[in-house]
gemmi code that builds the backbone of each chain (N, CA, C; Angstrom):
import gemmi

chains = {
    "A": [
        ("UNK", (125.954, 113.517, 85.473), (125.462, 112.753, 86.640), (125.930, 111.306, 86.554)),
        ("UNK", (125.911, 110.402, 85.815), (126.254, 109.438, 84.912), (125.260, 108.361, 85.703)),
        ("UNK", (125.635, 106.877, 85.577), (124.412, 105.882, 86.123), (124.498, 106.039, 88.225)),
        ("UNK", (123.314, 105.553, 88.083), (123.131, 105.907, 89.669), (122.799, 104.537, 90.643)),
        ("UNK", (122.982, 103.869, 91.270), (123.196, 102.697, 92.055), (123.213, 103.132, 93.722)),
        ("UNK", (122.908, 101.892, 94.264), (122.179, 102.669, 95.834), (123.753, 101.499, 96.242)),
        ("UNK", (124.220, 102.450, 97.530), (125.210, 102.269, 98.524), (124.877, 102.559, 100.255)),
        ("UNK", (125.374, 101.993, 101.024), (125.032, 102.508, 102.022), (126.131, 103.497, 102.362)),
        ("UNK", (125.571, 104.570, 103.299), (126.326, 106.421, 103.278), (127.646, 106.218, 104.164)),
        ("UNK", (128.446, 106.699, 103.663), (129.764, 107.132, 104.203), (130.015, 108.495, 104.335)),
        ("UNK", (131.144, 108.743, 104.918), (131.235, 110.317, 105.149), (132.106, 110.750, 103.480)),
        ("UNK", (132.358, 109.479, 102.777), (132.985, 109.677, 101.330), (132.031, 110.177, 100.497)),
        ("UNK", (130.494, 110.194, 100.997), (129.542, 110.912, 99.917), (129.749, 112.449, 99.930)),
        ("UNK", (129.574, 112.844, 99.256), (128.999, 114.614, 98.699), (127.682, 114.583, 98.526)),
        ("UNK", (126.751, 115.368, 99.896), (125.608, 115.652, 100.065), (125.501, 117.210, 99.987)),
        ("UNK", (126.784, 117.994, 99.715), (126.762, 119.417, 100.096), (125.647, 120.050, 98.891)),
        ("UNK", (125.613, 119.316, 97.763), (124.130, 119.632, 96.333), (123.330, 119.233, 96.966)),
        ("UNK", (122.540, 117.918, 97.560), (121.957, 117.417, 97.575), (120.437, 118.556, 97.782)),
        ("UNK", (119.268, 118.569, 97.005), (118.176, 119.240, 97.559), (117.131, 118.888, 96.655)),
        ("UNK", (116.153, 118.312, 97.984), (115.135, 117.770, 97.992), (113.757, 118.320, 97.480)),
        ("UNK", (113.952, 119.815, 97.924), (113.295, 121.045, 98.506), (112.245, 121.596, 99.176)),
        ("UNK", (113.227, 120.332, 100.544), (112.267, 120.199, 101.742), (114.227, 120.895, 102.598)),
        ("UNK", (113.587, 121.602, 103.151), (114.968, 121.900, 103.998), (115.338, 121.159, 105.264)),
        ("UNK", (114.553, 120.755, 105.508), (114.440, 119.726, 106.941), (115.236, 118.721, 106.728)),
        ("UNK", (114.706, 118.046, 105.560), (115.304, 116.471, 104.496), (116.779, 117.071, 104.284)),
        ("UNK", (116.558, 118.009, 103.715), (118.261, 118.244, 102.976), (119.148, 118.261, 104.306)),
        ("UNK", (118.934, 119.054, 105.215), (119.554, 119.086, 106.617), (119.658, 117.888, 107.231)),
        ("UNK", (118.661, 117.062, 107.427), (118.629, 115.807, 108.199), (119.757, 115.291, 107.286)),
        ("UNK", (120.181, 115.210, 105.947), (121.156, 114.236, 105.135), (122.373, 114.767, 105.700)),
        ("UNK", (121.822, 116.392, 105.882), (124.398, 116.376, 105.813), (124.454, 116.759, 107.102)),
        ("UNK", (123.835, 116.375, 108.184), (123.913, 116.905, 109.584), (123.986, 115.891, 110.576)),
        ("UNK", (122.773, 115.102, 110.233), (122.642, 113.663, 111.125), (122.564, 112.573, 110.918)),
        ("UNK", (122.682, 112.318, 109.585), (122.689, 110.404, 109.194), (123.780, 109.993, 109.266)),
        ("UNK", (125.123, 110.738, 109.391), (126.338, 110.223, 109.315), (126.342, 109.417, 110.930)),
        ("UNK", (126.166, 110.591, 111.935), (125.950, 110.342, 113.522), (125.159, 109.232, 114.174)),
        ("UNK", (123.843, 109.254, 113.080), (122.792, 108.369, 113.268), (123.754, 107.156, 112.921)),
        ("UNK", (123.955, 107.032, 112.304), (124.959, 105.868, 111.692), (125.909, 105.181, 112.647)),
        ("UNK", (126.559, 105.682, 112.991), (127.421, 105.761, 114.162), (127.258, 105.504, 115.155)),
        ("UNK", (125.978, 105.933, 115.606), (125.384, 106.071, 117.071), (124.167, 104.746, 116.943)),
        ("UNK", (124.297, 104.191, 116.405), (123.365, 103.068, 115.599), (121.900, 103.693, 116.064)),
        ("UNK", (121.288, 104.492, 115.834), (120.048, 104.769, 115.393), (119.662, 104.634, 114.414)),
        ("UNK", (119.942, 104.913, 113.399), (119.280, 104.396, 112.181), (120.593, 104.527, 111.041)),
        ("UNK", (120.381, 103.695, 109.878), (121.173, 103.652, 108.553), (120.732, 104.270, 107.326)),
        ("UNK", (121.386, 104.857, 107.142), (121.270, 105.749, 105.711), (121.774, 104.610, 104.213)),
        ("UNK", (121.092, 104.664, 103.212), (121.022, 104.386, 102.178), (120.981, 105.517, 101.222)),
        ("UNK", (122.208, 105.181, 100.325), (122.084, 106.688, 98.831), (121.979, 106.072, 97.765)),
        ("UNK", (121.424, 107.274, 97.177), (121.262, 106.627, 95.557), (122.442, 107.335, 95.026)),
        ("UNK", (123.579, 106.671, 94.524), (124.525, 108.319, 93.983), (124.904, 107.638, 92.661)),
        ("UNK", (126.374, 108.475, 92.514), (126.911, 108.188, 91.029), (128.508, 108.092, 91.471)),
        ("UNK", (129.282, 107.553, 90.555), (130.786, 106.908, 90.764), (131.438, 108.148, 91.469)),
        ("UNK", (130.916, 109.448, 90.893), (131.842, 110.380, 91.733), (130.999, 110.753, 93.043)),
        ("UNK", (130.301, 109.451, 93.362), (129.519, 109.982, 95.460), (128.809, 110.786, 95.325)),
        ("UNK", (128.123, 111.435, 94.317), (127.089, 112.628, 94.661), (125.891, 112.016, 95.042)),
        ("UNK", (125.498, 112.883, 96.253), (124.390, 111.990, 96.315), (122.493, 112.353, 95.440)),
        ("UNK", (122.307, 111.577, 95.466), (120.761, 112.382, 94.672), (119.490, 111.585, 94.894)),
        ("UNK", (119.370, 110.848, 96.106), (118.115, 110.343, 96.780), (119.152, 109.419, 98.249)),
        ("UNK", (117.762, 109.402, 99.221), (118.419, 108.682, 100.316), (116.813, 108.407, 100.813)),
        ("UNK", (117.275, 106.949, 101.706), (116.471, 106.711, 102.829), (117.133, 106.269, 104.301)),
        ("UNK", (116.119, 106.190, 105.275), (116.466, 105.537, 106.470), (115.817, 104.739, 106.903)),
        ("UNK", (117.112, 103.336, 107.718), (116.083, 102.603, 107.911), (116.465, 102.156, 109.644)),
        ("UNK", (115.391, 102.472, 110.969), (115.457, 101.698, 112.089), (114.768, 101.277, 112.504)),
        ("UNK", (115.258, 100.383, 113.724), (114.005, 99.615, 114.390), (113.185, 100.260, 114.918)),
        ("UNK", (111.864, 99.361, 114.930), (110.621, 100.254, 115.981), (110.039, 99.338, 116.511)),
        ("UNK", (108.717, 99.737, 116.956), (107.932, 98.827, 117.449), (106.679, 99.137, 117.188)),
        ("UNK", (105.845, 98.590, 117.305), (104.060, 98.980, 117.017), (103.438, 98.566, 118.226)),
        ("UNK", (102.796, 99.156, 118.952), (101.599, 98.692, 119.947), (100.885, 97.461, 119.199)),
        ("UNK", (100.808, 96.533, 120.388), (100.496, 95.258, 120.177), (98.793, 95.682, 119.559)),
        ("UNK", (97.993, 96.061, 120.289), (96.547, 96.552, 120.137), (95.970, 97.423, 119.190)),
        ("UNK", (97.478, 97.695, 118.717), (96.901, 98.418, 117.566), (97.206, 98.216, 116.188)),
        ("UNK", (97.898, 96.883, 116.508), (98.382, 96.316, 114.745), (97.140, 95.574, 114.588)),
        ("UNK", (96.785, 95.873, 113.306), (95.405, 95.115, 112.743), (95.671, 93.671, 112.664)),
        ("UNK", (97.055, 92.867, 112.102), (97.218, 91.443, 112.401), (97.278, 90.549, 114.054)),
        ("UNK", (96.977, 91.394, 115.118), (97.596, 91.477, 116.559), (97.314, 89.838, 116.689)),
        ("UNK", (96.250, 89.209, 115.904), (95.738, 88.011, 116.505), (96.692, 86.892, 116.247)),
        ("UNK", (97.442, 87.196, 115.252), (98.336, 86.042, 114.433), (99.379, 86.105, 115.365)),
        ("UNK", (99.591, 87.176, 116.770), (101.332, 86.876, 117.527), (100.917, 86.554, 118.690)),
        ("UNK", (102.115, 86.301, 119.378), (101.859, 86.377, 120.902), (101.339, 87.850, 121.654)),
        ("UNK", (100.714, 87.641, 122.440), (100.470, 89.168, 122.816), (101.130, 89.971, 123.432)),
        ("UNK", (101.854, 90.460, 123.113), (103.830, 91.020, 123.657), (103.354, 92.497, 123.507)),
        ("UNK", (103.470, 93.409, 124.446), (103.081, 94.577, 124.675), (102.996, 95.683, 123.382)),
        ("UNK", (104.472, 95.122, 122.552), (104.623, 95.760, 121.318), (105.549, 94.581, 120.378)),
        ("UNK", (104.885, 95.057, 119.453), (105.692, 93.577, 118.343), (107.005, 94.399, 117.517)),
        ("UNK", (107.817, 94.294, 116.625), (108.640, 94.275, 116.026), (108.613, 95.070, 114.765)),
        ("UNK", (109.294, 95.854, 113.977), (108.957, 96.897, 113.229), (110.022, 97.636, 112.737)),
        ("UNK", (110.140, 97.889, 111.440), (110.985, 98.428, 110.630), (110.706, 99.383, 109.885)),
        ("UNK", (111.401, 100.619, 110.418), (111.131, 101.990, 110.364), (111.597, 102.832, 108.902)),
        ("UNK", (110.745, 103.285, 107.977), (111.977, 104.043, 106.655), (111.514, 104.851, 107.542)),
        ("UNK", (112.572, 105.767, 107.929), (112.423, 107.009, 108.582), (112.075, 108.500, 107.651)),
        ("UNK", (113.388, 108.433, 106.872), (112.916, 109.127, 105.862), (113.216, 108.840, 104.075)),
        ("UNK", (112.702, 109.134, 103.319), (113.231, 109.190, 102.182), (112.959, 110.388, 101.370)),
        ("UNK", (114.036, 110.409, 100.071), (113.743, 111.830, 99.872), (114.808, 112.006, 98.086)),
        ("UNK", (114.586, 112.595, 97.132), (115.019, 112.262, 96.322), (115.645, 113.784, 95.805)),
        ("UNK", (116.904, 113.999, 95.479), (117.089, 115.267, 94.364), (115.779, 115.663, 93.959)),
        ("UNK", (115.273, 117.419, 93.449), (114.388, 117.674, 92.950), (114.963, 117.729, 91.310)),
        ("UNK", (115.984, 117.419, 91.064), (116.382, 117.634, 89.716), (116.385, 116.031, 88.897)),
        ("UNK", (115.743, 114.974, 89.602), (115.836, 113.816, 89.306), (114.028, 113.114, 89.517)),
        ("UNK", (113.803, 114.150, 89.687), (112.170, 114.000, 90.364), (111.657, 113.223, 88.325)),
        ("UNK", (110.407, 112.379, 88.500), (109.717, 112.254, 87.089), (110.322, 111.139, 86.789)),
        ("UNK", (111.595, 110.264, 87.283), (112.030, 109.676, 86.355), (111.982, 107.670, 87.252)),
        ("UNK", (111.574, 107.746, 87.790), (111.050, 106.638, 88.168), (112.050, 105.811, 90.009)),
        ("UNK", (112.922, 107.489, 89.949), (113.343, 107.073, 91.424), (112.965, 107.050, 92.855)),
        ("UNK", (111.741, 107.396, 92.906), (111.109, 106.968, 94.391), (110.872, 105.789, 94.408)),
        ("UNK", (110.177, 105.405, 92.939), (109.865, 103.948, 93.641), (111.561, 102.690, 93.882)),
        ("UNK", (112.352, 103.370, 92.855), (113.565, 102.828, 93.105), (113.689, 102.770, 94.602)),
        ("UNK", (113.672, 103.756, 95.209), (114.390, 104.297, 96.555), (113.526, 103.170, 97.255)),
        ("UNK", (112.408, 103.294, 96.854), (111.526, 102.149, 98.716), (111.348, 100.599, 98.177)),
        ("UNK", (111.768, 100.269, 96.793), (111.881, 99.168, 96.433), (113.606, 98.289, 97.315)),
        ("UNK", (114.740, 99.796, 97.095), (115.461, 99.407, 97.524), (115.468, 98.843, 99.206)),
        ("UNK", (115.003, 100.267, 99.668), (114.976, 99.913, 101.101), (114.004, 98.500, 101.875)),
        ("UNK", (113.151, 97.941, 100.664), (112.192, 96.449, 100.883), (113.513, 95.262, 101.002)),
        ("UNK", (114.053, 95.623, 99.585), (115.477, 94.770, 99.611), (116.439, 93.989, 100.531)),
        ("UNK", (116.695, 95.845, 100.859), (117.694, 95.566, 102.030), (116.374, 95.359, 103.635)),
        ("UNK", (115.697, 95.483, 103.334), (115.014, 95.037, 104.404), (115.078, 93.496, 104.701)),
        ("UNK", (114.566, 93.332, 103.249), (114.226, 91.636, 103.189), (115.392, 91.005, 103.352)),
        ("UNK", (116.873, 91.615, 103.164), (117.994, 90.857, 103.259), (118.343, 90.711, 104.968)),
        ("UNK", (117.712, 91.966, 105.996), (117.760, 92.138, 107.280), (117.486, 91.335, 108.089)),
        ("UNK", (116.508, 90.321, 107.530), (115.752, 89.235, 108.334), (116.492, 88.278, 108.629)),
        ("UNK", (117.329, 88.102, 107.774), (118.352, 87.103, 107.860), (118.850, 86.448, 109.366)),
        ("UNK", (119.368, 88.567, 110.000), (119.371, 88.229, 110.986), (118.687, 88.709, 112.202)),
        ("UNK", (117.326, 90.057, 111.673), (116.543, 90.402, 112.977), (115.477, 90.247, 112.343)),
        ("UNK", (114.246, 90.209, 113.272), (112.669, 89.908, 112.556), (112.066, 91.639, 113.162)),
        ("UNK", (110.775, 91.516, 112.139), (110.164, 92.645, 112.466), (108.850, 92.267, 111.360)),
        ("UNK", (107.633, 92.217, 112.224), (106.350, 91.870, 111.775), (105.538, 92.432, 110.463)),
        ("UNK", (106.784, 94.048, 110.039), (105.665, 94.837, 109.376), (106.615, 95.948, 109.233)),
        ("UNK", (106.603, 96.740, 107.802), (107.446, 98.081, 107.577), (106.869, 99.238, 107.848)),
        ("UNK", (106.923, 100.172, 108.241), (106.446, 100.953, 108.769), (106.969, 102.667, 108.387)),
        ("UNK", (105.675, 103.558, 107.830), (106.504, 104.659, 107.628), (105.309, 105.700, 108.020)),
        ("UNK", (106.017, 106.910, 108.488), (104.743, 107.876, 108.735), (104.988, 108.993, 107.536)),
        ("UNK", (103.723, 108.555, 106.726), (103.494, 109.519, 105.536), (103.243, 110.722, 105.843)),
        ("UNK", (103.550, 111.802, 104.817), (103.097, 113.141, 105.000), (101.860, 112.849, 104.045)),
        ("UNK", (101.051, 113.784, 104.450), (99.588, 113.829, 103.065), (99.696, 113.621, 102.115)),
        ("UNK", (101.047, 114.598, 101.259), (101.019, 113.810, 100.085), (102.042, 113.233, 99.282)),
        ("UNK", (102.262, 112.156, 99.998), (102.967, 111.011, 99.545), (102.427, 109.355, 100.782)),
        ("UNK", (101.198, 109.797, 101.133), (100.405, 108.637, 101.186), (99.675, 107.967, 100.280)),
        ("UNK", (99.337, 108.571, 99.378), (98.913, 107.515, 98.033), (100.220, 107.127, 97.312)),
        ("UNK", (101.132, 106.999, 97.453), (102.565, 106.857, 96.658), (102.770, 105.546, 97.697)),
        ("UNK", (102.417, 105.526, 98.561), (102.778, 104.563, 99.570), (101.799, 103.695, 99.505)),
        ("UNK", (100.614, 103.871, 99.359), (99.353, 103.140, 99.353), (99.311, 102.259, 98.119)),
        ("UNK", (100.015, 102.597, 97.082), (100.109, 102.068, 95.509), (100.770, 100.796, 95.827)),
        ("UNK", (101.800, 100.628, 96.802), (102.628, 99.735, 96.852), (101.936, 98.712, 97.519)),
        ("UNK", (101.127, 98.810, 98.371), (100.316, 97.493, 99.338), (100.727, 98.388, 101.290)),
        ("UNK", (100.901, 99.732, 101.392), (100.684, 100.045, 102.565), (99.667, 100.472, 103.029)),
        ("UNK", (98.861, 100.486, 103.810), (97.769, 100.704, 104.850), (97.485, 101.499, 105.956)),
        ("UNK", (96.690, 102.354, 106.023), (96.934, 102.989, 107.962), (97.037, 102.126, 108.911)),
        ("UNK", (97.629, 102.027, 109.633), (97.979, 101.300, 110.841), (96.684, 101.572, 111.866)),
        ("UNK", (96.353, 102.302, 111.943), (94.505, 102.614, 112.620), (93.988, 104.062, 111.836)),
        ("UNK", (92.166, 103.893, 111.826), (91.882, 104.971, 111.555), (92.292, 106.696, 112.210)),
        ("UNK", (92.406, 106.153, 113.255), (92.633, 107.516, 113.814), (93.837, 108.253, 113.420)),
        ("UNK", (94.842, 107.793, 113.033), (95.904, 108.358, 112.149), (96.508, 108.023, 111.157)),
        ("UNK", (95.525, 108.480, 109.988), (95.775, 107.609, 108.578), (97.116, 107.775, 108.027)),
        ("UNK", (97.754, 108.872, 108.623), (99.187, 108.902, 107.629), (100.671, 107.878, 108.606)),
        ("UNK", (100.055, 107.288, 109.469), (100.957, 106.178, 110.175), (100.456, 105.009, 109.155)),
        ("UNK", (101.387, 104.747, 108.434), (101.330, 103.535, 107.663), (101.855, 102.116, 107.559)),
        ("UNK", (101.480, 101.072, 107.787), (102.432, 99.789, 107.341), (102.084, 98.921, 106.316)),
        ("UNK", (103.012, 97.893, 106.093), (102.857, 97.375, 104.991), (103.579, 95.576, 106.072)),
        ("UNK", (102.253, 94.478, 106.324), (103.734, 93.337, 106.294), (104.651, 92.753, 106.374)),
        ("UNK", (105.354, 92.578, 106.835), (106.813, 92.225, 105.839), (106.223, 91.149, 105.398)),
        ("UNK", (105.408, 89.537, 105.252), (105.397, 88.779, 104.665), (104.463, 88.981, 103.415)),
        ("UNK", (104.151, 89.984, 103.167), (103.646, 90.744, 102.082), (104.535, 91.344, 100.860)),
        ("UNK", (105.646, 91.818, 101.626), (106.410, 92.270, 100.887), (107.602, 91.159, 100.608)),
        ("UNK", (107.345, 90.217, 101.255), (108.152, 88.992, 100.566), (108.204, 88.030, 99.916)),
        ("UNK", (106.557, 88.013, 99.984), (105.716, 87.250, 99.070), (105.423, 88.129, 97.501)),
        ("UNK", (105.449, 89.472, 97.622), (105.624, 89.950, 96.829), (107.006, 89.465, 95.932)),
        ("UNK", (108.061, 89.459, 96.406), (109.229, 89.776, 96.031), (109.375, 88.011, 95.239)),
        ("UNK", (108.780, 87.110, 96.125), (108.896, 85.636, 95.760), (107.836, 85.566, 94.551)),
        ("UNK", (106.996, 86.253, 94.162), (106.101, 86.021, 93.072), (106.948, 86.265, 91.751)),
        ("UNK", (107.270, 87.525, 91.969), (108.665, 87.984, 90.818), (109.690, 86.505, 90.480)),
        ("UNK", (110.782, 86.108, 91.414), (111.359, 84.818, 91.358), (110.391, 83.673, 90.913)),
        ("UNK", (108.847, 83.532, 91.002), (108.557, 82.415, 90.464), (107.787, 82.671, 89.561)),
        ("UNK", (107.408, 83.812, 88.934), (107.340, 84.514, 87.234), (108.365, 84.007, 86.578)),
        ("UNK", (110.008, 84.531, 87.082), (110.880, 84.296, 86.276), (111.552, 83.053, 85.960)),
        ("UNK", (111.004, 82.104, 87.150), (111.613, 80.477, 87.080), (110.437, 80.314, 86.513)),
        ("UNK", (109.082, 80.504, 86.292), (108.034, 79.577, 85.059), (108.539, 80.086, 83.438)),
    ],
    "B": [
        ("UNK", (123.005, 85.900, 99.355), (121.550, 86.069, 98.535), (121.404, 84.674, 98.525)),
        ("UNK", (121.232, 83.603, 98.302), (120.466, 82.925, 97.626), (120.066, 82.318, 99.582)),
        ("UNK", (121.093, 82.257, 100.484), (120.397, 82.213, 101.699), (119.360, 82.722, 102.364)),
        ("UNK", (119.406, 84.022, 101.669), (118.743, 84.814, 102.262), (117.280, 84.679, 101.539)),
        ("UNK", (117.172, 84.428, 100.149), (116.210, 84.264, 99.622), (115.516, 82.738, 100.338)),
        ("UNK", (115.829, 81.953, 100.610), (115.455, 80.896, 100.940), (115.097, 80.973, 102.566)),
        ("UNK", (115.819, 81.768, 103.435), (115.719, 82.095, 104.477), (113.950, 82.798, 104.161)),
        ("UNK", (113.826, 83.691, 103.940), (112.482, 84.521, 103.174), (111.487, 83.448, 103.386)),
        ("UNK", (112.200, 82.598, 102.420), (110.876, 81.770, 101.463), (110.092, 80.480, 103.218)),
        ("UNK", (111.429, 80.347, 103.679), (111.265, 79.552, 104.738), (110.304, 80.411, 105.788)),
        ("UNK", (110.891, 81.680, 105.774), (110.046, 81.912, 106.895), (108.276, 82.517, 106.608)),
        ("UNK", (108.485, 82.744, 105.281), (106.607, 82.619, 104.442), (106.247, 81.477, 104.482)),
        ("UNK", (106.864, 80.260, 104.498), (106.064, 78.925, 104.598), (105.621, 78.744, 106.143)),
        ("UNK", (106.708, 79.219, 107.078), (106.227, 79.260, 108.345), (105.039, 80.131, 109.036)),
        ("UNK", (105.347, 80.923, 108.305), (104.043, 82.438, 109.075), (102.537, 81.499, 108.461)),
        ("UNK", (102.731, 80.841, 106.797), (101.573, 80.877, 106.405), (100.766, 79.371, 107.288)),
        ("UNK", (102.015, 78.315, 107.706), (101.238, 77.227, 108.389), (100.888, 77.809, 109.808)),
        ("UNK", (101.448, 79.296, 110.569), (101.150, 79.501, 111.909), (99.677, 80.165, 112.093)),
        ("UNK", (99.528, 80.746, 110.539), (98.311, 81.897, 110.354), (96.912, 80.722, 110.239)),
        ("UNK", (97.523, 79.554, 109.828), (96.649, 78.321, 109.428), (96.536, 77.575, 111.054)),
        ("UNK", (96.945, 77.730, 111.734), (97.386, 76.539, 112.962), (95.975, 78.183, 113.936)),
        ("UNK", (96.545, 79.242, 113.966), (96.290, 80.305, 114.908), (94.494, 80.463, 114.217)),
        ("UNK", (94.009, 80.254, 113.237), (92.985, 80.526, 112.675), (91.863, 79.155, 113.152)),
        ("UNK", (92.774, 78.206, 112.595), (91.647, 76.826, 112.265), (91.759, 76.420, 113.544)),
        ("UNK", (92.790, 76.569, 115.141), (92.964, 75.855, 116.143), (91.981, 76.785, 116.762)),
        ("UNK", (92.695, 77.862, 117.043), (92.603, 78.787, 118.153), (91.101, 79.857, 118.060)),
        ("UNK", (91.178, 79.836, 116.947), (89.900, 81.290, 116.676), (88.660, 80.206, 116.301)),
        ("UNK", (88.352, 79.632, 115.591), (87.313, 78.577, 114.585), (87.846, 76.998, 114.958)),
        ("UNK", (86.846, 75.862, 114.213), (87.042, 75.188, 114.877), (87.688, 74.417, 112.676)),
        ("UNK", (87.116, 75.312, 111.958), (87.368, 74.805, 110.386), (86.445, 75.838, 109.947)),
        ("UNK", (86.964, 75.900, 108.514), (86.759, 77.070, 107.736), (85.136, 76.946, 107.075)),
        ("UNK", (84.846, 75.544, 107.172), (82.817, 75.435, 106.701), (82.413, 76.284, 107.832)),
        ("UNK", (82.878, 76.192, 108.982), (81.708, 77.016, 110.358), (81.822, 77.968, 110.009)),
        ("UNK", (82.671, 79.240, 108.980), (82.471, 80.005, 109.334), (81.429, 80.899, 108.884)),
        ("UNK", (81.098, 82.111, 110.223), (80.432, 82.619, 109.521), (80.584, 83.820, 108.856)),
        ("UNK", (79.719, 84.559, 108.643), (80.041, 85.664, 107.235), (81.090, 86.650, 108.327)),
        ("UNK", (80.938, 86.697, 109.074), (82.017, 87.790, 109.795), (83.205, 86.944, 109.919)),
        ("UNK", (83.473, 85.986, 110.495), (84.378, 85.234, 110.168), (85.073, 85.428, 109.144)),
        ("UNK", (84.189, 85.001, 107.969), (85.153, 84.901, 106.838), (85.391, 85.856, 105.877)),
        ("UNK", (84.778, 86.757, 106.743), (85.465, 88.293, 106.443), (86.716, 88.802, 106.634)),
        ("UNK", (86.427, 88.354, 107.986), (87.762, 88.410, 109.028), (89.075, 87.505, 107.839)),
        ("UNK", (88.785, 86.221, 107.245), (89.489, 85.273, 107.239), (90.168, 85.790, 106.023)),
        ("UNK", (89.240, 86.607, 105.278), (89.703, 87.175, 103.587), (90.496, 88.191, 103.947)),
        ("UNK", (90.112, 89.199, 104.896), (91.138, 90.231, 105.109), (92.107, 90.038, 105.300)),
        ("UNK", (92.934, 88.844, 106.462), (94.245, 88.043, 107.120), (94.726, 87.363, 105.767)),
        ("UNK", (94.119, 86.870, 104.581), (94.774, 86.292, 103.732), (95.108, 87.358, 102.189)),
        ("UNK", (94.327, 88.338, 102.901), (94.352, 89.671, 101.565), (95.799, 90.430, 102.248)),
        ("UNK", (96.006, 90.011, 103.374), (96.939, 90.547, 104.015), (98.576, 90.580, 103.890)),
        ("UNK", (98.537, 89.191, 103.154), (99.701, 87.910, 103.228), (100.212, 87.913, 101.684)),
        ("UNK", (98.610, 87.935, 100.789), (99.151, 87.407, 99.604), (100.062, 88.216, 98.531)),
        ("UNK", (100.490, 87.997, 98.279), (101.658, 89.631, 97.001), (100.610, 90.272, 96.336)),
        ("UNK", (101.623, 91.535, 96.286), (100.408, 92.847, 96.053), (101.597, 92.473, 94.497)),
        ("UNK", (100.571, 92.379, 93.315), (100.501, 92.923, 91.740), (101.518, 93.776, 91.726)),
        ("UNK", (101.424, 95.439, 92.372), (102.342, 96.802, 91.766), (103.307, 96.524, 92.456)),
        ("UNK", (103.905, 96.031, 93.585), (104.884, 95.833, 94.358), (105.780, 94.567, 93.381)),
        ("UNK", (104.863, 93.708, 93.054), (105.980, 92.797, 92.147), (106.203, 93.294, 91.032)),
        ("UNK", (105.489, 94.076, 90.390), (105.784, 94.273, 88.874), (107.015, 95.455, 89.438)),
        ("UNK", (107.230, 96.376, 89.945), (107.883, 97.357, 90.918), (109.235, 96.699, 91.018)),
        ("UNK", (108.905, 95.510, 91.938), (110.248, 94.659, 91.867), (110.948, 94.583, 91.007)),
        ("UNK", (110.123, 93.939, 89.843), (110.586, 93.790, 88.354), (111.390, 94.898, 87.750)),
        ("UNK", (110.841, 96.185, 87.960), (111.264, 97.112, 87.057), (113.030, 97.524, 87.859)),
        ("UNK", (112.733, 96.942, 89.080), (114.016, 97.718, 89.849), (115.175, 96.830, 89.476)),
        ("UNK", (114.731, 95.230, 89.142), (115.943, 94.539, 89.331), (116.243, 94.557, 87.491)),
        ("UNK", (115.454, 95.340, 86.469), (115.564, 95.599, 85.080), (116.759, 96.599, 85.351)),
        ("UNK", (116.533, 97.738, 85.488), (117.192, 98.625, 86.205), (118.296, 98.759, 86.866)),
        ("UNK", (118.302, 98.023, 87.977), (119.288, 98.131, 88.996), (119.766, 96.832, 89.204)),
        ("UNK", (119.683, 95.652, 88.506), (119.862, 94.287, 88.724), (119.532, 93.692, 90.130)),
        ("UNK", (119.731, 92.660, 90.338), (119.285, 91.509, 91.362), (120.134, 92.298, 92.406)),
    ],
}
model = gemmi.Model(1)
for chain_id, residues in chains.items():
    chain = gemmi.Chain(chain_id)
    for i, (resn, *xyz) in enumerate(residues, 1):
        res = gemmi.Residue()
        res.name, res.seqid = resn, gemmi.SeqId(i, " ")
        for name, pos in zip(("N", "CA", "C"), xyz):
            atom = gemmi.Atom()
            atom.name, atom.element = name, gemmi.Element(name[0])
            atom.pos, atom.b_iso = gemmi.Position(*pos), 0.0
            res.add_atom(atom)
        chain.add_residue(res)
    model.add_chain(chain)
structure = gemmi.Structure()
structure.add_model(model)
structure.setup_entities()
C-alpha cells in the first residue's frame, strides 16, 4: 500500500478496489465524482498512495441552511438562507478501517475547507450523518442542526478555525 | 498558507467583535443586565465560537502525520 497522503481526484486515480462496504459509497466514487467534478457540483478528495490507489475519499459542496433554522440565526443578517459547506460524503477502504483514517479524512476536508474561505464564505460545515457515525461526528464539536432531525448536523466554521488557531498558538507558546 | 492562515485569523477577530457589537448593541443593553436566560443564551453563542479540545488535539495528530 505504502504511505498515504490526500490529493484532490483525477480520472489518474484507481478506484476500481476501492470498497467501503457500503455499495452506494463504492459506486458514488467510480461513477460520479469524476462528473461531479466537472460539472462543478461537488469535489472529491482521496486519500491514496504513489501508485493512485485510492483507499478513503470525501466530498465537498456548497449549500445552504434555512435562515430559521440555524441555531446562530441571530448573529447574521436575516437572508432567507445563509451559507454552508457540504461533506457530502466520506468513506474509507474497509481494509484500512482501525487505524486512525476517518478522522484523517474530515480533519482533511476542515483544512481544505479552511483554506476555501480565502475565497468563498460559508457560516457552518455541514453533514447529514447516518446513525452510526453521528457520535464520530459529535466527538469533533458537531451538533444537530434542529431537534427534529438529529442526524442533519453542523459544526461552525469559526469553531473549526478557532480550533485549528489554538493548535498554531500551542505551538508558537 | 500563511495568507490564508491570517485571512482565518482576521476573519475570527471579525465574527468575534460582530458577535460582541450584535449581542451588547442589538439584543441587551451590557452583559450585568443580563438575565439568567440571557446569559444562557450568551454561554451557549460563546460555547459556540470557542475551540473544541478533540478537534485541536485531532488537528495535531493530522499535521504529526500528514504535515502542515
Amino acid at each position: 500500500m505504502g504511505e498515504l497522503h490526500f490529493e484532490a481526484l483525477t480520472k489518474g486515480h484507481k478506484t476500481d478496489s476501492f470498497d467501503c462496504g457500503v455499495h452506494k459509497l463504492n459506486y458514488y466514487l467510480k461513477t460520479h465524482t469524476l462528473d461531479n467534478s466537472k460539472n462543478n457540483v461537488g469535489r472529491a478528495y482521496v486519500l491514496t498512495n504513489d501508485d493512485k490507489e485510492v483507499y478513503g475519499f470525501y466530498t465537498l459542496n456548497n449549500h445552504v441552511v434555512n435562515y430559521d433554522a440555524y441555531p446562530q440565526k441571530d448573529d447574521y443578517p436575516p437572508y432567507p438562507t445563509l451559507p454552508s459547506l457540504l461533506i457530502g460524503r466520506l468513506a474509507i477502504d474497509k481494509n484500512i478501517r482501525g487505524q486512525g483514517y476517518w478522522e484523517a479524512l474530515l480533519i482533511n476536508a476542515f483544512k481544505t475547507a479552511s483554506k476555501s474561505l480565502e475565497y468563498s464564505a460559508f457560516v457552518c460545515i455541514r453533514v447529514d450523518a447516518k446513525k452510526d457515525s453521528k457520535s464520530f461526528y459529535e466527538n469533533y464539536g458537531f451538533k444537530a442542526l434542529n431537534s427534529s432531525d438529529p442526524l442533519k448536523l453542523y459544526i461552525p466554521t469559526e469553531k473549526v478555525i478557532n480550533s485549528l488557531r489554538a493548535l498554531k498558538v500551542n505551538v508558537e507558546d | 498558507m500563511e495568507a490564508t492562515e491570517k485571512l482565518s485569523s482576521d476573519v475570527s477577530k471579525d465574527n468575534q467583535k460582530r458577535r460582541e457589537h450584535v449581542k451588547l448593541s442589538h439584543k441587551y443593553n451590557s452583559v450585568d443586565n443580563f438575565n439568567t436566560e440571557q446569559m444562557e443564551e450568551f454561554m451557549e453563542i460563546m460555547e459556540d465560537t470557542k475551540p473544541n479540545e478533540k478537534l485541536t488535539k485531532a488537528f495535531a495528530r493530522y499535521e504529526e502525520r500528514f504535515g502542515g
